[in-house]
Backbone as CSV, one residue per row, in Angstrom:
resi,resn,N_x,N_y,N_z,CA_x,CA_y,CA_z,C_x,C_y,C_z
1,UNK,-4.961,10.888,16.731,-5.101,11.401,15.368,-6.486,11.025,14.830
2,UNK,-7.317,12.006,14.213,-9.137,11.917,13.729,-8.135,10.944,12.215
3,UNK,-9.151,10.243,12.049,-9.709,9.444,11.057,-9.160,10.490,9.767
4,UNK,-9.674,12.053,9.397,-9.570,12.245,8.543,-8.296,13.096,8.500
5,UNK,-7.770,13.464,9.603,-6.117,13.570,9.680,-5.387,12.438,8.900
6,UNK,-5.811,10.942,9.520,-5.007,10.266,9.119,-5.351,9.711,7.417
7,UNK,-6.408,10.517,6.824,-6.826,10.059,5.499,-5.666,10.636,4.788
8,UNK,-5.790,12.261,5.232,-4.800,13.165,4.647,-3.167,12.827,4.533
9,UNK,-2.853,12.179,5.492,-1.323,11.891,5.436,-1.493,10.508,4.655
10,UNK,-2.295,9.708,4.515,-2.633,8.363,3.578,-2.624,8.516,2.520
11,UNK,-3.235,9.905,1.647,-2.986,10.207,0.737,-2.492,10.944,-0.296
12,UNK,-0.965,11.557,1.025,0.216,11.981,0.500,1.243,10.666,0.608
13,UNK,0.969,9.664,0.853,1.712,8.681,0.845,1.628,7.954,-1.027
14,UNK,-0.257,7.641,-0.885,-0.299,7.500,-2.254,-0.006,8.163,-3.442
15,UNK,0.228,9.762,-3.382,0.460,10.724,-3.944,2.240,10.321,-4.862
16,UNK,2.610,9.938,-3.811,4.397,9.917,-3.791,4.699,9.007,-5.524
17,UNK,3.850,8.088,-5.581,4.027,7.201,-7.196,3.013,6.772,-7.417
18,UNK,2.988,6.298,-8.659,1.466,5.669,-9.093,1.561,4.035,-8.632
19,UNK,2.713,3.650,-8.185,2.740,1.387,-7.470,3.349,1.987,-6.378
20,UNK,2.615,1.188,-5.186,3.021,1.393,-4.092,3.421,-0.146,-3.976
21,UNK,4.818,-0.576,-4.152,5.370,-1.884,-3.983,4.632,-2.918,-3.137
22,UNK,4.026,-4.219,-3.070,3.472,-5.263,-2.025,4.497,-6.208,-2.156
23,UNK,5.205,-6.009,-0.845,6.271,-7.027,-0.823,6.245,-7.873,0.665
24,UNK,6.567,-9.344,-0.289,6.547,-10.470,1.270,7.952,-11.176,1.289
25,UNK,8.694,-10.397,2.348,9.894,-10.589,1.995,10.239,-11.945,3.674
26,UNK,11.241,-12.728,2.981,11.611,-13.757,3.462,12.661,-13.901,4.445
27,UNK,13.668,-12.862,3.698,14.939,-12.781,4.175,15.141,-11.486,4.621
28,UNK,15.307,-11.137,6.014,15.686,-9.344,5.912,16.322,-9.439,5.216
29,UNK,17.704,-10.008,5.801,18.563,-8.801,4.462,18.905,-8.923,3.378
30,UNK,17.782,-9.124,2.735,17.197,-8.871,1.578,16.545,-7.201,1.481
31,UNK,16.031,-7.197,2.701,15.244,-5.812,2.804,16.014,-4.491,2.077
32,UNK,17.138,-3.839,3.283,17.642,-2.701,2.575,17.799,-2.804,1.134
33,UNK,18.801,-3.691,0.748,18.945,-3.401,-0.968,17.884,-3.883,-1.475
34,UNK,16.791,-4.403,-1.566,15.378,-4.222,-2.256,14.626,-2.620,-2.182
35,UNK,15.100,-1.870,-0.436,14.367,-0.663,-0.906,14.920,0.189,-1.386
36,UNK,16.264,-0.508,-1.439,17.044,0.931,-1.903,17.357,0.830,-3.319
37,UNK,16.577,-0.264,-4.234,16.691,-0.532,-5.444,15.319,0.281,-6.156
38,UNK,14.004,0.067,-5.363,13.067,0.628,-5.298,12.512,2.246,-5.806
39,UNK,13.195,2.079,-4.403,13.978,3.621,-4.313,14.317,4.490,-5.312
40,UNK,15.296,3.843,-5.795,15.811,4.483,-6.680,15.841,4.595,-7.877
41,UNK,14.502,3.548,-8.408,13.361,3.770,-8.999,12.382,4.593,-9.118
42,UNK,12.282,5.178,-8.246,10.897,6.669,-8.029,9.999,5.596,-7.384
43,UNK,10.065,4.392,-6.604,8.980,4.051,-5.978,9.335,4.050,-4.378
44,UNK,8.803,5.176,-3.902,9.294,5.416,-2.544,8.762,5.529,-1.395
45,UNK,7.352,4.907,-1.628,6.174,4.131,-0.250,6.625,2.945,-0.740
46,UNK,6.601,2.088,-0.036,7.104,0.761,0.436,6.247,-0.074,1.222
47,UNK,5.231,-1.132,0.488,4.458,-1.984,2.142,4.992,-3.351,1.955
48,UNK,5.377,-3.566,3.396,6.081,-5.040,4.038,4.883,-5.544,4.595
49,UNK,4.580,-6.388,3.601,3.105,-7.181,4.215,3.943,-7.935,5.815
50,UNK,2.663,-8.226,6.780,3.112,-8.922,7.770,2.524,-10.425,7.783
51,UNK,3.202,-10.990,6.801,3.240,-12.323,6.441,4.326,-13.374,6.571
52,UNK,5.293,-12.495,6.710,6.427,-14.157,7.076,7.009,-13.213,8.601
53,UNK,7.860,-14.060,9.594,8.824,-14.000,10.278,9.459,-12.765,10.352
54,UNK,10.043,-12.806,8.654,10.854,-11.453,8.880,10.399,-10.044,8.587
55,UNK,9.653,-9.852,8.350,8.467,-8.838,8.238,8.940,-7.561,8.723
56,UNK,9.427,-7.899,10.246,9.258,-6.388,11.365,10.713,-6.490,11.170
57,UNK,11.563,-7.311,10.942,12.859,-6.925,10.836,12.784,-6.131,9.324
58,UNK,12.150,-6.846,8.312,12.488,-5.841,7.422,12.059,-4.497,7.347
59,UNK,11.156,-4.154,7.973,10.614,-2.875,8.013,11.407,-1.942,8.793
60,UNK,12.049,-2.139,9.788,13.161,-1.338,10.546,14.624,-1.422,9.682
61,UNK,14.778,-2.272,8.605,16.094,-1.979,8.054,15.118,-1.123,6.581
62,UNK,14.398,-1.236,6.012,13.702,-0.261,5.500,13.599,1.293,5.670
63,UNK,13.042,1.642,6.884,13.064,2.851,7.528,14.127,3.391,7.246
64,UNK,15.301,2.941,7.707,16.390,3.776,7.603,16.890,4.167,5.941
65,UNK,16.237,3.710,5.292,16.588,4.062,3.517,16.356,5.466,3.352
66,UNK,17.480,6.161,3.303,17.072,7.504,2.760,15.832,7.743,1.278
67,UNK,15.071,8.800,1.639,14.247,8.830,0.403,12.936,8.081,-0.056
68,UNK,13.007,6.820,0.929,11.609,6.352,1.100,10.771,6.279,2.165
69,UNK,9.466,6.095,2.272,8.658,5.462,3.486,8.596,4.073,3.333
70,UNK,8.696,3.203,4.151,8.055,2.142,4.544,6.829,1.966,5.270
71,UNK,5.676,1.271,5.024,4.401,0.965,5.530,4.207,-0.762,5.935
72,UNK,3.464,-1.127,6.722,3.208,-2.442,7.148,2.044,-2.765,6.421
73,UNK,1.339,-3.568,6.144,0.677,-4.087,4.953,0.198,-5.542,6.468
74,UNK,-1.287,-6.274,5.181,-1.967,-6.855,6.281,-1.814,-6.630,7.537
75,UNK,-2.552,-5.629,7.954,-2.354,-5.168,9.370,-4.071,-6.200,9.648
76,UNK,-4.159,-7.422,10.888,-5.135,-7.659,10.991,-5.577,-7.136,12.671
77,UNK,-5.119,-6.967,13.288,-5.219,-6.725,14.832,-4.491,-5.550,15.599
78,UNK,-4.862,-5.143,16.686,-4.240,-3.612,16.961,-3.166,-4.197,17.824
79,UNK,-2.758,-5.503,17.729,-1.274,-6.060,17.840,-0.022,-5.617,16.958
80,UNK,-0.951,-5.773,15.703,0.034,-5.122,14.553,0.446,-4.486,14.387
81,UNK,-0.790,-3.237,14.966,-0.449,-2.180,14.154,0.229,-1.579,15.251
82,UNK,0.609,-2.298,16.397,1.914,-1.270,17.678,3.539,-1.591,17.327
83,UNK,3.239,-2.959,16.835,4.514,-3.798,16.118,4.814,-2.895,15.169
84,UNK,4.110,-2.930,14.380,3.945,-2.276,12.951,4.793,-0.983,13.231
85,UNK,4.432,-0.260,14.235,4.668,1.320,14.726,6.187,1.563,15.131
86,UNK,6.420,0.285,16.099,7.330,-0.054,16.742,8.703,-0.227,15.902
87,UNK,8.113,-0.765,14.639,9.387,-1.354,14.058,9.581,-0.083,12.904
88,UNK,8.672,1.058,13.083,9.392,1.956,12.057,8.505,2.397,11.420
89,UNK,7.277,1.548,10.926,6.047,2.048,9.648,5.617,3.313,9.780
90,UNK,5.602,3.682,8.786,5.152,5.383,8.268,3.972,5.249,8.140
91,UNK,3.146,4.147,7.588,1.814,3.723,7.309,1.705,2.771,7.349
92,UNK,0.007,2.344,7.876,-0.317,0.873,7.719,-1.090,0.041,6.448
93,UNK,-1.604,-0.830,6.017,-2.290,-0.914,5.375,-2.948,-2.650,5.748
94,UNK,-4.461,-2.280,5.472,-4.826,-3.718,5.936,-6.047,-4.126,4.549
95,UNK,-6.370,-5.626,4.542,-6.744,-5.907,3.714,-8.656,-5.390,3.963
96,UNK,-8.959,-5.624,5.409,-10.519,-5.064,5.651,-10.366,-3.938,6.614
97,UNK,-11.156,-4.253,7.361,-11.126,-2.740,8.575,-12.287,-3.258,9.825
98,UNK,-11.667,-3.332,10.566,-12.391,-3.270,11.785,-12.586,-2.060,12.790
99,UNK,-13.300,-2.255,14.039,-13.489,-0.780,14.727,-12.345,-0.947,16.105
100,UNK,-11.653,-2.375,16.030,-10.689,-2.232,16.663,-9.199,-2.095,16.146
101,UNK,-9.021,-2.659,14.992,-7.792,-2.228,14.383,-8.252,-0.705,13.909
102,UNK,-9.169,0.060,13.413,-8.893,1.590,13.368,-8.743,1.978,14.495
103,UNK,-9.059,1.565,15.625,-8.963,2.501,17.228,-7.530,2.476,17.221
104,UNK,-6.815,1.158,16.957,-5.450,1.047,17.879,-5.108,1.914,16.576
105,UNK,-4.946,1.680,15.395,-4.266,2.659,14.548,-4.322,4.419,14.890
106,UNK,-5.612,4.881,15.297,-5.915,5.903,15.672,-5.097,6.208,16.485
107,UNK,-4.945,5.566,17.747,-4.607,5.350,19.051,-2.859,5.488,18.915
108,UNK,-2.442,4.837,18.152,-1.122,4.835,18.017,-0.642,6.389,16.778
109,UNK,-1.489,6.722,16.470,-0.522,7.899,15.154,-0.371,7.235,14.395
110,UNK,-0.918,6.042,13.398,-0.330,5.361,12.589,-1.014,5.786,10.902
111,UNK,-0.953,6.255,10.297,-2.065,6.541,8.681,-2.528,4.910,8.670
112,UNK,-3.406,4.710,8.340,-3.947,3.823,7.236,-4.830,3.574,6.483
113,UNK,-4.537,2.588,5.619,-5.110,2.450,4.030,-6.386,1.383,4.389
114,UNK,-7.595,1.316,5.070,-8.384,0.451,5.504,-8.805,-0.132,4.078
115,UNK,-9.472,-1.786,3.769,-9.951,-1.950,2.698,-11.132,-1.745,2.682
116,UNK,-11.768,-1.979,1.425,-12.908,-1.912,1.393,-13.389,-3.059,0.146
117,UNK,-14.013,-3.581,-0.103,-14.864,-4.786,-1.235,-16.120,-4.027,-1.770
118,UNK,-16.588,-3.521,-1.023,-18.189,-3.603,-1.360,-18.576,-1.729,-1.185
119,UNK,-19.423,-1.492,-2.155,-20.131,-0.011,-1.444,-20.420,-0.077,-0.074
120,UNK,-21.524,-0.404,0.467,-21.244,-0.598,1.921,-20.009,-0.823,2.973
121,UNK,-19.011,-1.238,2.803,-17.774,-0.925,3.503,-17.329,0.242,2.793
122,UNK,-17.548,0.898,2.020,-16.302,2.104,1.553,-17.465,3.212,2.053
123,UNK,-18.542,2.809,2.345,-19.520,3.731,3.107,-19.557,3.781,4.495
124,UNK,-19.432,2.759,5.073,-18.896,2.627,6.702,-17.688,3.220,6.790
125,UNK,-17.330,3.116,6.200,-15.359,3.840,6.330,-15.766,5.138,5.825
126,UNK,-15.854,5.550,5.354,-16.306,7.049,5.139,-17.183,7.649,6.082
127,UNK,-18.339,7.370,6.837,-18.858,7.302,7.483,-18.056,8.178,8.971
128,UNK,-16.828,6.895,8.985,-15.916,6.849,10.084,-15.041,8.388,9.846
129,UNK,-14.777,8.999,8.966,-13.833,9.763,8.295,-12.862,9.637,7.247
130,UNK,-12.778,8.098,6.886,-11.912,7.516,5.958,-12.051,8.089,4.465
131,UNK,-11.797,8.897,4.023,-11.772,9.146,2.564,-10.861,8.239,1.616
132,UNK,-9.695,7.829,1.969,-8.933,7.288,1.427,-8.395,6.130,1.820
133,UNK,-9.046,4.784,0.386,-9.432,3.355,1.175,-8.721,2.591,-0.092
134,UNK,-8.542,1.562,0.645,-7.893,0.413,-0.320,-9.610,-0.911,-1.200
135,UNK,-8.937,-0.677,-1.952,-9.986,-1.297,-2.969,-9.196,-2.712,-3.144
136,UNK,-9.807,-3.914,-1.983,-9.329,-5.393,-2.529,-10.221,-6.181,-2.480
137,UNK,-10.180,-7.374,-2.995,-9.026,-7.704,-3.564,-9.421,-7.400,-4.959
138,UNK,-8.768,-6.084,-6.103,-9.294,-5.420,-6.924,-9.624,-6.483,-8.434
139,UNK,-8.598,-7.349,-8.772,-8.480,-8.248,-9.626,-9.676,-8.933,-9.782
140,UNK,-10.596,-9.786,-8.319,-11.341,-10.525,-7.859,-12.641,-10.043,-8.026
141,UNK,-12.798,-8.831,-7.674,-14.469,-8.176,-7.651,-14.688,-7.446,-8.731
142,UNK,-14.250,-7.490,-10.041,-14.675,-6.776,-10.699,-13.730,-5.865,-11.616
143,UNK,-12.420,-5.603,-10.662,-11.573,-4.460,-11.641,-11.678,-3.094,-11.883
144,UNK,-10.982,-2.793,-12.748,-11.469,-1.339,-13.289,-12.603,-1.147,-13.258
145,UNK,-13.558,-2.286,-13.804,-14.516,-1.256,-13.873,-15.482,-1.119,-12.901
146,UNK,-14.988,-2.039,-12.229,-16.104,-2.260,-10.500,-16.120,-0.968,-9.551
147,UNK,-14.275,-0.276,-9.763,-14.103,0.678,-9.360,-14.503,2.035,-9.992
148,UNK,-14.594,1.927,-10.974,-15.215,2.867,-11.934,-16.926,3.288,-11.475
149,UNK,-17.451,2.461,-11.471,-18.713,2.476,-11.453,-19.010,2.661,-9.939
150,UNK,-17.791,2.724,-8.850,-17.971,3.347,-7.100,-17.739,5.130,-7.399
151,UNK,-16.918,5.390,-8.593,-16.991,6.917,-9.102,-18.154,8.001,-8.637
152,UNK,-19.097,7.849,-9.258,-20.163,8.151,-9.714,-20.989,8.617,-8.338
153,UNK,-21.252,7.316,-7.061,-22.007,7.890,-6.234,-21.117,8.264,-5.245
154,UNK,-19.875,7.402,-5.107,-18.954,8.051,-4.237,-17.749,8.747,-4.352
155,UNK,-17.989,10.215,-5.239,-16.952,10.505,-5.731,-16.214,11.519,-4.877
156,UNK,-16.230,10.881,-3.778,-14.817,11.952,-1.926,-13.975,10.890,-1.967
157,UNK,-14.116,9.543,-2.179,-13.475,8.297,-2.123,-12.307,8.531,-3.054
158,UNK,-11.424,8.250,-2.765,-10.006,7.933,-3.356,-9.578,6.463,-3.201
159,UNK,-9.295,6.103,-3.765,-8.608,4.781,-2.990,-7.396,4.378,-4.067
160,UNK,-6.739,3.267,-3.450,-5.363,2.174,-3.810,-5.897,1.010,-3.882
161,UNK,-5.879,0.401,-5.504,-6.409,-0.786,-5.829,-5.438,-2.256,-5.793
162,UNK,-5.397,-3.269,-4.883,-4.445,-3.891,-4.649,-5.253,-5.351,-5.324
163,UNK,-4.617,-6.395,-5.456,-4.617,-7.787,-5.650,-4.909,-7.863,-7.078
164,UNK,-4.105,-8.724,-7.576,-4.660,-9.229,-8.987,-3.763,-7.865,-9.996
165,UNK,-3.063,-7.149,-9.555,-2.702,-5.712,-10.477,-1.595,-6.318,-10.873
166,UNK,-1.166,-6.214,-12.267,0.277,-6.276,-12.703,0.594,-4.870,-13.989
167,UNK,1.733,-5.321,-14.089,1.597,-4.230,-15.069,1.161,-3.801,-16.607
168,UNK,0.486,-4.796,-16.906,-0.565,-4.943,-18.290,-1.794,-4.012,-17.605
169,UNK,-2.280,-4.290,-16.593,-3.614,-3.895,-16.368,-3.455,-2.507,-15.052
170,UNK,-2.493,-2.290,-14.695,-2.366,-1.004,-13.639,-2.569,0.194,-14.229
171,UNK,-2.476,0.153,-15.652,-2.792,1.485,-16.610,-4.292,1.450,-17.020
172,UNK,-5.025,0.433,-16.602,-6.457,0.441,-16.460,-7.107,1.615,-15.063
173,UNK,-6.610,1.263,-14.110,-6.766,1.888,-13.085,-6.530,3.222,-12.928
174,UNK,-5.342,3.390,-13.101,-4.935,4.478,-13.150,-5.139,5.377,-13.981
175,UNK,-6.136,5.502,-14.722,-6.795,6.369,-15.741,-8.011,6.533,-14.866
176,UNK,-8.341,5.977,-13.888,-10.180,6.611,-13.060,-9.384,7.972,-12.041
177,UNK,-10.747,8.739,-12.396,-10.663,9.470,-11.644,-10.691,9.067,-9.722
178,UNK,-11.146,8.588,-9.617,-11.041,7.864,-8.211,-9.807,6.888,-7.911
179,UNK,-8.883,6.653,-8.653,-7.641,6.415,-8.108,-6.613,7.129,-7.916
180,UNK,-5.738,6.877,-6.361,-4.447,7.990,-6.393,-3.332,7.189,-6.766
181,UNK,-3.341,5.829,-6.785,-2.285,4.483,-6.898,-2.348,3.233,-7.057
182,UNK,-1.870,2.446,-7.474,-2.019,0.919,-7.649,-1.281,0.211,-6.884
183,UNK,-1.201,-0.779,-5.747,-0.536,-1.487,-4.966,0.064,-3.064,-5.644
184,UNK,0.800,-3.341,-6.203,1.360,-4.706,-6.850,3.163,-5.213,-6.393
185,UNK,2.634,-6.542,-7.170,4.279,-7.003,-6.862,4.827,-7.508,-7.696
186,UNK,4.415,-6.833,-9.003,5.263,-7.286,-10.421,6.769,-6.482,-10.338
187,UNK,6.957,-5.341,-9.361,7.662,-4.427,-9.497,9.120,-5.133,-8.952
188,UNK,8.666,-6.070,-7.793,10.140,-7.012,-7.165,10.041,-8.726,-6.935
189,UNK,9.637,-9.289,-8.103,9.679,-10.466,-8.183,10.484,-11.236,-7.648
190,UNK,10.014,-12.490,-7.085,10.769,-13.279,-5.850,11.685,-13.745,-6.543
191,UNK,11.937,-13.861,-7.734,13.129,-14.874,-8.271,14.257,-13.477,-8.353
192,UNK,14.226,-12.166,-8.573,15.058,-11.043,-8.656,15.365,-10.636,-7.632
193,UNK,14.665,-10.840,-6.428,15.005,-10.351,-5.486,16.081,-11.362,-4.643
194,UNK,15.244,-13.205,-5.094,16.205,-14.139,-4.534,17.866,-14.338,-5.190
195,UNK,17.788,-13.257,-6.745,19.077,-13.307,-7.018,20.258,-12.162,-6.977
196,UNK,19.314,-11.424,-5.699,19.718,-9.786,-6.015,19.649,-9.226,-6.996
197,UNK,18.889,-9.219,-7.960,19.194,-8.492,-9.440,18.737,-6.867,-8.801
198,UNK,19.357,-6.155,-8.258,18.885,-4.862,-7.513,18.632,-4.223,-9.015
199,UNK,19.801,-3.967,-9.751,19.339,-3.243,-11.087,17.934,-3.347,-11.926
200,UNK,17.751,-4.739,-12.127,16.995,-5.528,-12.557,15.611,-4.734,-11.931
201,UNK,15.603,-4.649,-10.722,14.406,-4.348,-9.883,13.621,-2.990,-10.277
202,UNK,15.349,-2.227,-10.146,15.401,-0.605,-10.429,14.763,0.058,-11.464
203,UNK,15.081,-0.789,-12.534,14.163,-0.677,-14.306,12.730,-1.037,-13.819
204,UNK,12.508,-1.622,-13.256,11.239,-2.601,-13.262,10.102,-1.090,-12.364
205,UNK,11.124,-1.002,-11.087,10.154,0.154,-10.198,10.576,1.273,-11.262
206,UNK,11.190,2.130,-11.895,11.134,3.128,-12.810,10.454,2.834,-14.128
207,UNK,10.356,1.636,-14.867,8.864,1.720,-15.401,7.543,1.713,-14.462
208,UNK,7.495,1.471,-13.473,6.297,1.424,-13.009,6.118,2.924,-12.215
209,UNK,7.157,3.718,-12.059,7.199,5.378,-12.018,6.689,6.195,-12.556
210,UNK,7.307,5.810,-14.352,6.709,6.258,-15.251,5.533,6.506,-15.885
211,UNK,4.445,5.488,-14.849,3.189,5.443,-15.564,2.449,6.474,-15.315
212,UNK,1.120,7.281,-16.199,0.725,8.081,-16.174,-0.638,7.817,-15.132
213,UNK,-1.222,8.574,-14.688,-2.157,8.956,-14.015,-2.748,10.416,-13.761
């Protein structure tokens, strides 16, 4: 799959809601009823960072949720991203981008959301075919308006602004023309999820549905 094949299916993924959930989940089964709380929220891309243990288990009890995608999140090595593939992910997403984690992603059929920090990486990735890039860690470099001001000379760039987003400030973002989505984890907080509050969750991802862009 070319680079800008896989931009295109990257950014019908972002298309799907304005929060694409970042979740580091502990317990699979925890997984299904978190996505299917999600879910049924209108938030229906899903990334299972690959940060704890249960990661690849949750992403295969994910998959099977009617109505959503699941994606793998910190993808650092083209180890991941076969795991990643293996266990179900619709998409990947990683925090930078290398020329060997895009090969194996390439290599495997996998979309992903490469990051980018700086003009110069969202220019190497474009370069590559990447139109559609993750902006991290967004909170850290600047914000809205760091991204605002990448508008202007690079305006083919789309991207998903992750780290530091909650929901006071995701309606910052989501007013640039250069965003398709906001990536956060105000939407399934570890104490709601550690008490099942699935409902709880459900309000939380359907306000974060609701937001305009």
């Amino acid at each position: 799959m070319t680079p800008a094949e896989m931009s295109a299916l990257t950014e019908a993924v972002c298309r799907r809601a304005p929060v694409i959930p970042v979740l580091v989940i502990e317990d699979a089964a925890t997984a299904r009823p978190l996505a299917e709380a999600l879910v049924a929220g209108g938030l229906t891309a899903l990334e299972v960072t690959l940060r704890t243990p249960a990661a690849l288990e949750a992403i295969r009890a994910m998959a099977e949720v009617a109505g959503g995608m699941v994606g793998a999140g910190t993808l650092l090595t083209p180890e991941d991203v076969r795991a990643a593939r293996a266990a179900g992910a619709g998409f990947g997403v990683s925090p930078g981008a290398t020329d060997r984690l895009l090969d194996a992603a390439e290599a495997e059929g996998l979309p992903i959301l490469p990051g980018a920090a700086t003009a110069t990486e969202a220019m190497a990735l474009l370069d590559r075919g990447y139109s559609v890039q993750k902006f991290f860690p967004a909170g850290s470099i600047g914000g809205a308006p760091a991204l605002a001001a990448l508008a202007a000379p690079l305006p083919q760039i789309r991207f998903c602004p992750t780290g530091g987003i909650g929901a006071e400030t995701a309606p910052d973002y989501l007013r640039l023309p250069n965003v398709l989505c906001v990536g956060g984890s105000w939407v399934a907080p570890k104490p709601m999820v550690a008490a099942g509050d699935w409902a709880g969750i459900t309000r939380l991802a359907a306000a974060a549905a609701g937001l305009p862009r």
